[in-house]
DOZAVEX-549396 format. One record per atom (N, C-alpha, C, O): x negated, y negated, z. Coordinates in steps of 0.1 Angstrom, whole numbers, padded with zeros to 4 digits, always signed. Atoms other than C-alpha are relative to their C-alpha. Layout:
<recs>
XYZ;...
</recs>
This chain:
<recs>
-0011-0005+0008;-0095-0151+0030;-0003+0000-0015;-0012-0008-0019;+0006-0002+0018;-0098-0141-0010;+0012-0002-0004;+0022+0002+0001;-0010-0002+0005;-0078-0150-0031;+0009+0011-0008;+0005+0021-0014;-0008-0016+0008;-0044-0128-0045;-0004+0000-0012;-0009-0007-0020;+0001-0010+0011;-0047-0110-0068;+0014-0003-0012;+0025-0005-0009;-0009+0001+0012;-0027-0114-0103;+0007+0004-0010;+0004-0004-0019;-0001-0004+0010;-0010-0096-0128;-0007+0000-0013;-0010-0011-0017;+0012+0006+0009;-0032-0087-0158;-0013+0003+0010;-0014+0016+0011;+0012+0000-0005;-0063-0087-0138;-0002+0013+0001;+0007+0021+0002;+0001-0012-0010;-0082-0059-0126;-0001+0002+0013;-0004-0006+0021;+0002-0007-0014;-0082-0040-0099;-0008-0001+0007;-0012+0010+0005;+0009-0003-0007;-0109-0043-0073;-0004+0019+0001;+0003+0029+0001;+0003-0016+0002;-0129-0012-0074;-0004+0001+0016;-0012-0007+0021;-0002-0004-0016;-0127+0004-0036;+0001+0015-0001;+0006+0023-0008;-0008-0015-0006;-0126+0033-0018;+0000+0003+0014;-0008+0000+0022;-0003-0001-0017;-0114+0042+0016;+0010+0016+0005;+0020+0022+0001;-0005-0013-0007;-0107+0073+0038;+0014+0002+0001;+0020-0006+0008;-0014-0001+0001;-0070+0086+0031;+0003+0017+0006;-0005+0027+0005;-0005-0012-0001;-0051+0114+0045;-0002+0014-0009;-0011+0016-0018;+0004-0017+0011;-0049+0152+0029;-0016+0002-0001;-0019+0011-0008;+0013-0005+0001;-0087+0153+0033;-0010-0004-0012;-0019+0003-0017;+0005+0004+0015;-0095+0129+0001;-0004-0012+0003;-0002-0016+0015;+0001+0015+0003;-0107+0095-0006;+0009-0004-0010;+0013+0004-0018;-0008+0003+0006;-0086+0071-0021;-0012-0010-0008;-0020-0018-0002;+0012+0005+0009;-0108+0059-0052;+0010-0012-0008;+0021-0008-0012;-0008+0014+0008;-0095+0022-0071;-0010-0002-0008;-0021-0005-0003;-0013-0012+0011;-0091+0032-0102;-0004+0013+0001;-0015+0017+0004;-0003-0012-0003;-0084+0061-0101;+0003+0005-0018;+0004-0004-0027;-0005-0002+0011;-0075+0085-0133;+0012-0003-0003;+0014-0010-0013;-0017+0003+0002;-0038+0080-0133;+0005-0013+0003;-0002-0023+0006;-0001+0018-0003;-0016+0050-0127;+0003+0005+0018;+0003+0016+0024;+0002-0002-0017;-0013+0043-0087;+0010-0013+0001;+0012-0022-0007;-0012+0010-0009;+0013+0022-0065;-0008-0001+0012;-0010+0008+0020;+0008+0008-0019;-0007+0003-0034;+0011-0009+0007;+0016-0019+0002;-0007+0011-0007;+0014-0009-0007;-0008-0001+0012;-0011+0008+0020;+0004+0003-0013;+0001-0024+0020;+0006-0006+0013;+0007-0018+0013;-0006+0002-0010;+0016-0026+0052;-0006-0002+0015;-0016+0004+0016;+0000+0005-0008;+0012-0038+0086;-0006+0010+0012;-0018+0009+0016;+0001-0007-0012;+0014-0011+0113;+0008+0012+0000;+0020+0009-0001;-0003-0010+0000;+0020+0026+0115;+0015+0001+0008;+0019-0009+0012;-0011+0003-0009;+0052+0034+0133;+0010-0014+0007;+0016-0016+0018;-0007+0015-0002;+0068-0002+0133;+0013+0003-0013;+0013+0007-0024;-0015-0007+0012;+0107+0002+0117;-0004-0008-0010;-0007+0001-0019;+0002+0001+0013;+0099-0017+0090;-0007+0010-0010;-0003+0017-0019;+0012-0007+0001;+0068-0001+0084;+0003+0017-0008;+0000+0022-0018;-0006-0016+0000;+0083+0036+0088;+0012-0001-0014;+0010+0007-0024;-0007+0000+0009;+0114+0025+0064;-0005-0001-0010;+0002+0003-0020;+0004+0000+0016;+0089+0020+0036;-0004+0005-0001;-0005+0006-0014;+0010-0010+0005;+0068+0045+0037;+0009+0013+0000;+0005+0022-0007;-0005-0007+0004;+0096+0068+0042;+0006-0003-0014;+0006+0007-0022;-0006+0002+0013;+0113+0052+0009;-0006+0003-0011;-0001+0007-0022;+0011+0000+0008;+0083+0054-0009;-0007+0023-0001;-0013+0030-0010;-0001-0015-0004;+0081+0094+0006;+0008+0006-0009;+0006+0015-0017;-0011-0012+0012;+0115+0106-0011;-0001-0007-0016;+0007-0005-0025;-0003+0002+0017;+0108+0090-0044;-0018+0001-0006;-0025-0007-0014;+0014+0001+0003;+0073+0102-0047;+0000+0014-0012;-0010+0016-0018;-0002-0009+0008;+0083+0130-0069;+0009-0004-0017;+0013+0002-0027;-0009+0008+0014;+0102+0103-0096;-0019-0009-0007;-0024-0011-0018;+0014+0006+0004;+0066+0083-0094;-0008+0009-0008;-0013+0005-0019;+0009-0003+0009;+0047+0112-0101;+0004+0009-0012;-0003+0017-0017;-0006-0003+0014;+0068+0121-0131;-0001-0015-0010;+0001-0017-0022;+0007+0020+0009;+0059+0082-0145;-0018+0004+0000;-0023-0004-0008;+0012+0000-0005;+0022+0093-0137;-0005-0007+0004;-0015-0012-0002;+0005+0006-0006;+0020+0076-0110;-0002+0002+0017;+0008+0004+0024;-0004-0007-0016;+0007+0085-0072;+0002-0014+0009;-0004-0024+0007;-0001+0012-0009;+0019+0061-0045;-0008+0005+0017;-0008+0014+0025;+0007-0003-0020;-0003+0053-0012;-0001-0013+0009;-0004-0024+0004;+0002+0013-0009;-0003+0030+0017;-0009-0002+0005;-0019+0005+0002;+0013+0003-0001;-0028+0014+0030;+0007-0012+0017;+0017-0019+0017;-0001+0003-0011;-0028+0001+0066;-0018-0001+0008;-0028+0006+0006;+0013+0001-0006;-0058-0012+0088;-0002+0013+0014;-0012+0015+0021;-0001-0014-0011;-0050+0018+0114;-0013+0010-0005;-0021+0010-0014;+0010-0012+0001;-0072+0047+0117;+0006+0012-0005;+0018+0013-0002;-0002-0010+0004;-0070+0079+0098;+0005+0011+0009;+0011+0021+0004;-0008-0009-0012;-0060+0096+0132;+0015-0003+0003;+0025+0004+0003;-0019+0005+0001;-0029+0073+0135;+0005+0004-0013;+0018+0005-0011;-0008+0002+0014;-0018+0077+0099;-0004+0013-0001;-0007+0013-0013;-0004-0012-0002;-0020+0114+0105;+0015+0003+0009;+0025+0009+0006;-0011+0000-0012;+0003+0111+0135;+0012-0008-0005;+0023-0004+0001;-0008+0010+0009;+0025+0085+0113;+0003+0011-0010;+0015+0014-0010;-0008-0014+0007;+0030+0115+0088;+0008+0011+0008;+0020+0014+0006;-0007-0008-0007;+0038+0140+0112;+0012-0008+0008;+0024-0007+0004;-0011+0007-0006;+0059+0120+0131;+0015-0005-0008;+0025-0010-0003;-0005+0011+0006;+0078+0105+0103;+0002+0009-0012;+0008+0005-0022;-0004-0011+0014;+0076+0137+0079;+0003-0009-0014;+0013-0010-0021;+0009+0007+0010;+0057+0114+0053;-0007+0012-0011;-0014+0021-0006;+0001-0005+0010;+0051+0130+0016;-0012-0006-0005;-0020+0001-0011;+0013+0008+0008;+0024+0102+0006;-0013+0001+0010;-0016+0004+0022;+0015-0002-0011;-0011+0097+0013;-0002-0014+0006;+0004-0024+0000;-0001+0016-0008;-0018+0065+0036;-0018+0002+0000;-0023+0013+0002;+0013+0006+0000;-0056+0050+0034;-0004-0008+0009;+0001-0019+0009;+0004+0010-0014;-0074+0034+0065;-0013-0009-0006;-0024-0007-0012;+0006+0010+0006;-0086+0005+0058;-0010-0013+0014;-0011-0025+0015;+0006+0006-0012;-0105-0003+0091;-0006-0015+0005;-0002-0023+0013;+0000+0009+0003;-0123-0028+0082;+0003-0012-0008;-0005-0022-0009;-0005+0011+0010;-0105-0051+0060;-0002-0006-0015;+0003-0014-0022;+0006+0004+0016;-0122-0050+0029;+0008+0002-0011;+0010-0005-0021;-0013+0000+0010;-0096-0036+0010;+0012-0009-0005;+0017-0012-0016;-0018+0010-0003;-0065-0061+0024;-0011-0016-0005;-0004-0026-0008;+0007+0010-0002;-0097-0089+0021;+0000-0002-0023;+0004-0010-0031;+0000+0003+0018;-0103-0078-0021;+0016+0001-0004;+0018-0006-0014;-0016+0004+0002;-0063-0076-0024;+0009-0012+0002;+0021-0014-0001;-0004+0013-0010;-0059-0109-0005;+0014+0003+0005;+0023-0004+0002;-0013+0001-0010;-0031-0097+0017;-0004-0003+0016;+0003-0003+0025;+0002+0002-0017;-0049-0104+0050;+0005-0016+0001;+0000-0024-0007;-0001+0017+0004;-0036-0141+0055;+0010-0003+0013;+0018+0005+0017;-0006+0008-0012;-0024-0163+0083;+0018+0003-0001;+0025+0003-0011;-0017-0006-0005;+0013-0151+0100;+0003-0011+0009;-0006-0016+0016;-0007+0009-0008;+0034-0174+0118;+0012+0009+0008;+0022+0011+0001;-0014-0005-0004;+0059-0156+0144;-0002-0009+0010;-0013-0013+0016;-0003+0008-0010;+0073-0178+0167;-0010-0006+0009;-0014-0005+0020;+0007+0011-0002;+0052-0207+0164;-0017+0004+0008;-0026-0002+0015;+0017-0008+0000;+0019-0181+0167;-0005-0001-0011;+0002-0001-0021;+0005-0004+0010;-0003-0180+0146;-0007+0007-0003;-0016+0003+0005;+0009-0008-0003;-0025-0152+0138;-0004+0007-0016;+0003+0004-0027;+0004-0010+0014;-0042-0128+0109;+0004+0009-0004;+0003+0016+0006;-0008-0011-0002;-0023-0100+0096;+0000+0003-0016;-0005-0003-0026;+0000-0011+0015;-0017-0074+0066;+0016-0012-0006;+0024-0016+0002;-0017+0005-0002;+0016-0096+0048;+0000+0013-0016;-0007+0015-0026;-0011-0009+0009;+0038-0068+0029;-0002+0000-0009;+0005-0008-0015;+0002+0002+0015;+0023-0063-0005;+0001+0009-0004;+0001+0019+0003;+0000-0012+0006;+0028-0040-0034;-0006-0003-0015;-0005-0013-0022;+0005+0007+0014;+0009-0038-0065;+0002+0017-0007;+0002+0027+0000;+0004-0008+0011;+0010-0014-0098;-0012-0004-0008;-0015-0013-0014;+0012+0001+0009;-0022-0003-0111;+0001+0014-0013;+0002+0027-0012;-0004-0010+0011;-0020+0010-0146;-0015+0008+0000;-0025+0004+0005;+0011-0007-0001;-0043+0041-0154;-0018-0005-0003;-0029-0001+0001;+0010+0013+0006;-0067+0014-0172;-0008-0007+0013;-0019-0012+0014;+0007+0009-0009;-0073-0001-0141;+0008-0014-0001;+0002-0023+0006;-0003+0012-0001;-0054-0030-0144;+0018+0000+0009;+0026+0009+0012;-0008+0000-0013;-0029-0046-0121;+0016-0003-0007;+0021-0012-0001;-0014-0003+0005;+0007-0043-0140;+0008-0009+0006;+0012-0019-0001;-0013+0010-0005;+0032-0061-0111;-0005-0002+0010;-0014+0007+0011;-0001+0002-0009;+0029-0076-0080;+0014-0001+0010;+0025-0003+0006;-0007+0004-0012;+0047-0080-0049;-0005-0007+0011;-0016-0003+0015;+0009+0004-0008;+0041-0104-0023;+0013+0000+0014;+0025-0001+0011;-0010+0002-0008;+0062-0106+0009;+0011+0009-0001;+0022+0007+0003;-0010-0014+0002;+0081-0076+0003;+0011+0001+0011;+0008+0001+0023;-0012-0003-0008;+0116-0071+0018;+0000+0016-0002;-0004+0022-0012;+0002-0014+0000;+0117-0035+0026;+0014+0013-0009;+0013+0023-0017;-0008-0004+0007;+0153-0025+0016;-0001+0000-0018;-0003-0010-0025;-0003-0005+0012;+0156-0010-0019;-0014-0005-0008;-0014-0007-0020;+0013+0004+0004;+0120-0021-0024;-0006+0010-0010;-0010+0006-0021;+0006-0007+0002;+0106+0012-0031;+0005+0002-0019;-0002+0003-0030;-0003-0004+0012;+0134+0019-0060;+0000-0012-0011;+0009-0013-0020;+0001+0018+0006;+0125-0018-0075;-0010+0006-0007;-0011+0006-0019;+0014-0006+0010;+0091-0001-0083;+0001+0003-0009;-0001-0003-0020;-0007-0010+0007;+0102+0029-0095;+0003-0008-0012;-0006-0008-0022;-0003+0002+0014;+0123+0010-0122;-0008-0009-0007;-0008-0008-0019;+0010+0007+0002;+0096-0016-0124;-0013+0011-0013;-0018+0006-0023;+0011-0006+0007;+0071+0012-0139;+0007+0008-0013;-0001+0014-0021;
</recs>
């Protein structure tokens, strides 16, 4: 596990296969919103990325594009847009390297399991490259428009 990441710092520089037929490049020219989430079609899951869907048109009037990032495959997080009539772009992150330089991959406790998992993060990266806000543990309700006024 790597350690999180901090406000102020930079960004890890990445790139990983994203929907619409692009790479998702860190940094990027503009500012960018990374959330990272768990699992494609899981209600949490779906509630955020749709939240983050209808207010993707207030983001990119801040200049800023918002994308998820999930260890799924670029075929699921096709089928997670269609299914789910999804506006943003989602990034597969197959191998871990992404959730590993972000430090969201980290020991999960559900009923008295314990296991490895993506936990609920959100970060603002200003156009600079640097990392503006965090989120760790993210509650999903009214999360998206927290950003939003965040940026």
């Amino acid at each position: 596990m790597t350690a999180a990441l901090a406000e102020g710092g930079k960004a890890p520089k990445l790139e990983l296969p994203a929907t619409g037929e692009s790479n998702l490049k860190v940094p990027t020219d503009g500012g960018l919103v990374l959330f990272f989430y768990p699992k494609d079609n899981t209600p949490g899951c779906t509630n955020e990325a749709k939240d983050f869907s209808a207010l993707k048109a207030d983001f990119a009037e801040k200049g800023y594009e918002v994308v998820g990032i999930s260890r799924d495959s670029l075929a699921s997080h096709e089928k997670f847009i269609a299914k789910q009539e999804l506006t943003i772009r989602l990034a597969s992150d197959e191998d871990g390297a992404a959730c590993e330089a972000f430090g969201v991959w980290v020991e999960k406790n559900m009923y008295g399991r314990k296991y490895m998992g993506i936990e609920r993060s959100t970060f603002i990266i200003s156009p600079d490259g640097v990392i503006r806000s965090v989120w760790r543990k993210v509650k999903v309700k009214e999360h998206a428009k927290t950003v939003l006024t965040t940026i």
